[in-house]
Structure formats: C-alpha cells, structure tokens
Backbone as a ProteinNet text record, in pm:
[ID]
protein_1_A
[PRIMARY]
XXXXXXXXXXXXXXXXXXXXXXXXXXXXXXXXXXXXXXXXXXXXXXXXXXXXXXXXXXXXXXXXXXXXXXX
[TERTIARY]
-4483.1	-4549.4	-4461.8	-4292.4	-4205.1	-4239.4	-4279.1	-4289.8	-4349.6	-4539.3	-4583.9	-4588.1	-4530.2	-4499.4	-4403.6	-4315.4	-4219.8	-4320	-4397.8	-4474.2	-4560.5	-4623	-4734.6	-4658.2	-4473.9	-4442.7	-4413.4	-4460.6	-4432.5	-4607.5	-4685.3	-4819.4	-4798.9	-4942.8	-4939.6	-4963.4	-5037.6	-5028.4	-4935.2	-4855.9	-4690.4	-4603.5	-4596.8	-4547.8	-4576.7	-4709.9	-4775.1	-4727.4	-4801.4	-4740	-4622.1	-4531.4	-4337.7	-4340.4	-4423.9	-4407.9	-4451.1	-4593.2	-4655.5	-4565	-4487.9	-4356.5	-4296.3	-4180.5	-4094.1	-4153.7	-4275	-4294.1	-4348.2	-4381.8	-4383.5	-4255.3	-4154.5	-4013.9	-3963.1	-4003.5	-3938.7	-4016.8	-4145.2	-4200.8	-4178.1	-4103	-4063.3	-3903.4	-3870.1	-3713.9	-3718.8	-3590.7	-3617.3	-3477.7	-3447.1	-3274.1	-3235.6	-3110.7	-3025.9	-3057.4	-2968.9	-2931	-2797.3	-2703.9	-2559.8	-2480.8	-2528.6	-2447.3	-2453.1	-2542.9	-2606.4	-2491	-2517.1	-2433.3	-2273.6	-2213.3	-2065.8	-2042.7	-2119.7	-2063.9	-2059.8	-2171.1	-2153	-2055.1	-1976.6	-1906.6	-1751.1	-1749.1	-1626.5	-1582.5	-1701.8	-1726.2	-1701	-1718.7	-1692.8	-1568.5	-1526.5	-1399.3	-1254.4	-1312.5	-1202.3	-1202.9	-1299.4	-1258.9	-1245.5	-1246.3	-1188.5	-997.1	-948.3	-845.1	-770.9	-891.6	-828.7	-778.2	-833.5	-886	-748.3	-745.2	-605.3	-486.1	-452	-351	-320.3	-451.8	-420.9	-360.6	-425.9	-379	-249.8	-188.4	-65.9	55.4	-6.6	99.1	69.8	-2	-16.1	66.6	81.6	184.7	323.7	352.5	473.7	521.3	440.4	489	492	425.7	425.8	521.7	547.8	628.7	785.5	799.3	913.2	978.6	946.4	1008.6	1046.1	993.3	1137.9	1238.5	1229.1	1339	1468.1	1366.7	1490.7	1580.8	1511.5	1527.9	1662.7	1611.4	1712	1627.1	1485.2	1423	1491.9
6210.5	6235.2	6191.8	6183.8	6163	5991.8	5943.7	5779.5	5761.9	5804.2	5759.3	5798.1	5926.1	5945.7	5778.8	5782.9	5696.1	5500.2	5518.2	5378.8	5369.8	5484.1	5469.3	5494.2	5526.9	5486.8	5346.8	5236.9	5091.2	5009.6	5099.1	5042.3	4942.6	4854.8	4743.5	4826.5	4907.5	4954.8	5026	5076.1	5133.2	5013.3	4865.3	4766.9	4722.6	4693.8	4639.7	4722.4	4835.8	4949.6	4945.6	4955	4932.5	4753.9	4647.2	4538.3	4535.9	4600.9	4620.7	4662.6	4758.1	4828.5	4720.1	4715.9	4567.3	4459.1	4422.5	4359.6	4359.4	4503	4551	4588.2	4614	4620.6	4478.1	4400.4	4218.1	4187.1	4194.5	4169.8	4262.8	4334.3	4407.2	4385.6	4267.7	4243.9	4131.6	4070.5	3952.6	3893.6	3809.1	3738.7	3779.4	3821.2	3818.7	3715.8	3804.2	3658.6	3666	3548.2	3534.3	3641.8	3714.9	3831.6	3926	3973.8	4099.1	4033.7	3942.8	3909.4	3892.1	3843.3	3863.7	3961.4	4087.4	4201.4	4277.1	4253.5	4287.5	4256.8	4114.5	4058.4	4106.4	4152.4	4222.7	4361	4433	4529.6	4547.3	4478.2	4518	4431.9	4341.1	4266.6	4409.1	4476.5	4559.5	4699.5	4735.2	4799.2	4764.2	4638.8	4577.9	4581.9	4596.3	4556	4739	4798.8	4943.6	4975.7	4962.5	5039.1	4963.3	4784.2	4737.1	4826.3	4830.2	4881.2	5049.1	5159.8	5301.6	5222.5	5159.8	5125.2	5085.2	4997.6	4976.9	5068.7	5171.9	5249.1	5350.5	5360.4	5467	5376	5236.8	5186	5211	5221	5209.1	5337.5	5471.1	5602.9	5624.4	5577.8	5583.4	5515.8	5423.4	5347.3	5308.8	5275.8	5280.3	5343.7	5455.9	5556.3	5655.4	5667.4	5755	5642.9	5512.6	5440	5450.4	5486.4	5519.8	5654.8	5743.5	5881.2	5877.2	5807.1	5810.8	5865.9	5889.6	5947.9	5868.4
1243.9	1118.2	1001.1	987.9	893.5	932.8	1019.8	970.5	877.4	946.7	809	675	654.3	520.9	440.2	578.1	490.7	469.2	558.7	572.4	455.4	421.8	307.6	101.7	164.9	0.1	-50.6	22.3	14.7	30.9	-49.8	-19.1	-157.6	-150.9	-209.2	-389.5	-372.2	-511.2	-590.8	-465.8	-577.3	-620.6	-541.8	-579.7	-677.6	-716.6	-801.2	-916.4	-944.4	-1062.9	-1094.6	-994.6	-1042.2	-1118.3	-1073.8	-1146.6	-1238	-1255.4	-1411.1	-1482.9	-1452.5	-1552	-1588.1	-1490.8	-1543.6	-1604.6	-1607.7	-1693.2	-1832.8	-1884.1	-2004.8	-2020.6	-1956.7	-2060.5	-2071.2	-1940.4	-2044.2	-2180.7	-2156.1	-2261.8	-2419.7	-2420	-2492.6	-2569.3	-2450.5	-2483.6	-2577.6	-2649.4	-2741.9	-2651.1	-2799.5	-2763.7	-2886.3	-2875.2	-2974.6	-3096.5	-3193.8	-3324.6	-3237.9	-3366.5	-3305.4	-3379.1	-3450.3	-3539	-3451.8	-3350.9	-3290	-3126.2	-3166	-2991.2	-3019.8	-3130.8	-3140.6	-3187.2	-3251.4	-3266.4	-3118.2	-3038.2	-2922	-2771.9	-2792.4	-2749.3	-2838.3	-2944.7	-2965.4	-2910.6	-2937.3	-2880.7	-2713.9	-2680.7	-2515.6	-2511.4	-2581	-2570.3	-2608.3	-2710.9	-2779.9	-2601.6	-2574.6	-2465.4	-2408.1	-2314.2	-2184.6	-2216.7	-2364.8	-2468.9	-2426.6	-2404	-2498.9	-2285	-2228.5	-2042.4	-2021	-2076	-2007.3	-2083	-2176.7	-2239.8	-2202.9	-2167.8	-2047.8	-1898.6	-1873.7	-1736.4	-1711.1	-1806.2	-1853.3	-1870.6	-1993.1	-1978.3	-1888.3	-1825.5	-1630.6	-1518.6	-1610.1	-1486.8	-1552.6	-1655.7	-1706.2	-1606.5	-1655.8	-1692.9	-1509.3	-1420.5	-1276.3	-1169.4	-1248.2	-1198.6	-1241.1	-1354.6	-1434.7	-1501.3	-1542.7	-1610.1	-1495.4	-1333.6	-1281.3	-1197.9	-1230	-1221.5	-1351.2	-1432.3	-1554.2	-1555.4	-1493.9	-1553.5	-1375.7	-1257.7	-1175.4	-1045.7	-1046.1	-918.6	-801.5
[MASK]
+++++++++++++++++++++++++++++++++++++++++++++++++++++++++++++++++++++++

C-alpha cells in the first residue's frame, strides 16, 4: 500500500502544476542594469574578501601562534 502512495505523487498533473509555477516566477524575472549587477558583484566580492581574511586569521591563531608562544 506505501508503493502506491509513493507512485501516485509523480502523476502527470503535479508535474505540470510545479512547471506552471516555475514558469510564472521566470516570467516575473528581468536582467539586471549594469549598476544593479556591479553593486551586486561588489557585494559578494567584499564577503568572499571578509570569510578569506576570518579564515586567515583562524589559521594564524591555530597554527602559528603556539609555535610562537613554544607549544
């Protein structure tokens, strides 16, 4: 009885309905200007900037500083 539960959530009309969706949110999407896309390209540029520079000093403070101190 747990088959066909699982056989009848892949009928042709739940497919269809999940595509009708996706395709009212493309149609809903645009393209950028180039102001909206390099503010957005700084933006993820400055945190890819900020994650390297923690990671950095989690290597300093993990690794090199109990070579200093004499561990």
């Amino acid at each position: 009885m747990a088959e066909k539960a699982t056989q009848n959530q892949f009928s042709l009309e739940t497919i269809t309905g999940v595509l009708k969706q996706y395709y009212r949110i493309i149609q809903l999407t645009r393209k950028p200007t180039n102001e909206e896309f390099f503010t957005i390209a700084k933006v993820a540029g400055a945190g890819i900037l900020l994650i390297g520079v923690i990671g950095f000093a989690i290597y300093l403070i993990m690794v090199q500083l109990p070579k200093l101190v004499g561990f």
